[in-house]
C-alpha positions in Angstrom: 16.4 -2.4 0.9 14.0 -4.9 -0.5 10.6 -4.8 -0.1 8.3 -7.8 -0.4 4.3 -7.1 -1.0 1.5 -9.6 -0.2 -2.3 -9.9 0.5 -3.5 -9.0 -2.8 -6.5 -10.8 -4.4 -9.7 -11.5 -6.2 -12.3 -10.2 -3.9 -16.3 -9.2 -4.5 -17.3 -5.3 -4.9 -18.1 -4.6 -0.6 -15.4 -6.4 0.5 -12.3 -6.0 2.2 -8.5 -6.8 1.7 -5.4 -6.4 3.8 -1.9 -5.9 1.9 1.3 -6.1 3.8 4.7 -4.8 3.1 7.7 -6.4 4.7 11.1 -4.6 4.2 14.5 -6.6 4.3 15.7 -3.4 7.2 14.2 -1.5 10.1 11.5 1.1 8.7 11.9 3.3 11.7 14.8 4.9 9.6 12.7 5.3 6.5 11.4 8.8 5.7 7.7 7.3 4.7 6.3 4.7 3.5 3.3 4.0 1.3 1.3 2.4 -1.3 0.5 2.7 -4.6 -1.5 1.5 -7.5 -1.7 1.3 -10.7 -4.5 0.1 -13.0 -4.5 -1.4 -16.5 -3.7 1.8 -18.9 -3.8 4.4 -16.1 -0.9 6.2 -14.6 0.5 5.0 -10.8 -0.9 7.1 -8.3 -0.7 7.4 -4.4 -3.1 5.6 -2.4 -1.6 6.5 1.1 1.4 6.5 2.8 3.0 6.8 6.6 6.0 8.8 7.5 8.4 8.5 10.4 6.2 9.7 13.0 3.2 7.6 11.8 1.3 10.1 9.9 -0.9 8.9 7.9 -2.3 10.7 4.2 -4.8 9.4 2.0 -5.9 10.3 -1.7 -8.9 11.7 -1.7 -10.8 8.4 -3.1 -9.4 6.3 -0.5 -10.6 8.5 2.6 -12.8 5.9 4.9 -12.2 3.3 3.0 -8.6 2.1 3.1 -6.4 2.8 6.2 -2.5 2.8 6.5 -0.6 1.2 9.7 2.7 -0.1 10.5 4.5 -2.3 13.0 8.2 -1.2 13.6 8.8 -4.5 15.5 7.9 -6.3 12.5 9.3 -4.2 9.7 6.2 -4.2 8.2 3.3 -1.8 6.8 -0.2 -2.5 5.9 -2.8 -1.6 3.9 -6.7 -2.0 4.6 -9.0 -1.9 2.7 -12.7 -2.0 2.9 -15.8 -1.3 0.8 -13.4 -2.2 -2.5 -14.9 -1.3 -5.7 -14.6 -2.5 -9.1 -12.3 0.6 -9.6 -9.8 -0.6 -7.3 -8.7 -3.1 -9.1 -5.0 -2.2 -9.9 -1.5 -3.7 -9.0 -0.4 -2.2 -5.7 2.9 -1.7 -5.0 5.0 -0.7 -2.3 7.5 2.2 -1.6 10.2 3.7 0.4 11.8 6.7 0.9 15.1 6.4 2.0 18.8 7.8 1.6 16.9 10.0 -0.8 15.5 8.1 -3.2 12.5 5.6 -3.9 12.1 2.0 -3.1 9.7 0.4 -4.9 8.7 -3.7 -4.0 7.0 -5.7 -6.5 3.7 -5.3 -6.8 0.5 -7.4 -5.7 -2.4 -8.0 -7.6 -5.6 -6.6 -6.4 -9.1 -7.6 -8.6 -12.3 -6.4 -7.2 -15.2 -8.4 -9.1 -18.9 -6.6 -9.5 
């Protein structure tokens, strides 16, 4: 399955960014989706992600702020975010979990200015 990421950006500190994630397949097969980020020097970590029956979970940091959404018709999931912070800043990337293993799509650039 490939997975292609879009939406990232330079954006000011406040504002608000959507990120989508289009896979090649149907996602309604996929055990869960989600996004992650990784900043310059710092390890990947989760930022939230959706499984099969549209559950959402959210690191801790991103509670309020981002929210998690997908549209089977369109093979695609989404990432919103609002009130970004400097500390945001970080290559997101996408991922699915399917046939047991990892999907990873390239990542997208996301630059939050002060």
């Amino acid at each position: 399955v490939q997975l292609q990421a879009s939406g990232g950006g330079l954006v000011q500190a406040g504002g608000s960014l959507t990120l989508s994630c289009a896979a090649s397949r149907s996602i309604s097969g996929f055990k869960v989706m989600g996004w992650y980020r990784q900043a310059p020097g710092k390890q990947r970590e989760l930022v939230a992600r959706i499984t099969a029956g549209g559950t959402p979970d959210y690191a801790n940091s991103m509670k309020g702020r981002f929210s998690i959404s997908r549209d089977i018709v369109k093979n695609t999931v989404y990432l919103q975010m609002h009130s970004l912070e400097p500390e945001d800043t970080a290559v997101y990337s996408c991922n699915a979990f399917w046939w047991g293993r990892d999907w990873w799509g390239q990542g997208t650039q996301v630059t939050v200015s002060s």
